[in-house]
N, C-alpha and C positions, 0 to 999 in steps of 0.2 A: 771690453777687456775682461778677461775669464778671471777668478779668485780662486784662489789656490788653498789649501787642505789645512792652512794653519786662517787662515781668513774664513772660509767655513765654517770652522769651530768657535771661532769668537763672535758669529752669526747666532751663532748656538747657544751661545753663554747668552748673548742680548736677549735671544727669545725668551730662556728659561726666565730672568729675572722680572722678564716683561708679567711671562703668565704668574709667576711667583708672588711679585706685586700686588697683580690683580688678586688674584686668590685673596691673597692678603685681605684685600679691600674690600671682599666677598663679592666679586661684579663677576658677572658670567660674562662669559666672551660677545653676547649678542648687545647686554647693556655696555660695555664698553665702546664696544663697536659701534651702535646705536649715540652712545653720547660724543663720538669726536666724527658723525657724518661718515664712517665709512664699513664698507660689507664685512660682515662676519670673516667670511672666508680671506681676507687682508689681513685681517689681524691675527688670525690661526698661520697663518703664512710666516706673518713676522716670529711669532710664536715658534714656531717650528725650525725655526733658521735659514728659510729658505728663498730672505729675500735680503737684499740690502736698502735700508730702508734712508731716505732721506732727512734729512736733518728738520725739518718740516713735519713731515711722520712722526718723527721721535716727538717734537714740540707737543702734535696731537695727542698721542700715546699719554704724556706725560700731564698734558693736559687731563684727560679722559680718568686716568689715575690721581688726581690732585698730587704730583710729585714735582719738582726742579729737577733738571733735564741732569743734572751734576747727582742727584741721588740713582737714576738709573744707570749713569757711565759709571760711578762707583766700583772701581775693581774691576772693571772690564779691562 
């Protein structure tokens, strides 16, 4: 099923917050990546809004950030 242009953008909002975070945390995308097991290029993906990412993912993610999965949906 295809996403549509208001679902895109709120792809967009997740990435930003995602790299924002990280930033935050001073982790470069490869130690990030590197600490929840998966390729640089997945998390620059997520990052960029270009994926829809699983509820699984987000746990990683959020893992890999030391955050609760409720501080990254925050406002989204």
């Amino acid at each position: 099923m295809a996403i549509n242009r208001i679902q895109k953008e709120k792809l967009k909002v997740l990435g930003k917050k995602v790299k924002a975070l990280r930033n935050e945390k001073g982790l470069t995308l490869k130690q990030l990546s590197h600490s929840i097991n998966k390729d640089p290029q997945s998390v620059h993906r997520l990052e960029m809004g270009q994926v829809n990412p699983s509820y699984l993912y987000l746990l990683d993610i959020c893992s890999g950030l030391e955050i609760e999965i409720s501080a990254l949906l925050q406002g989204s």
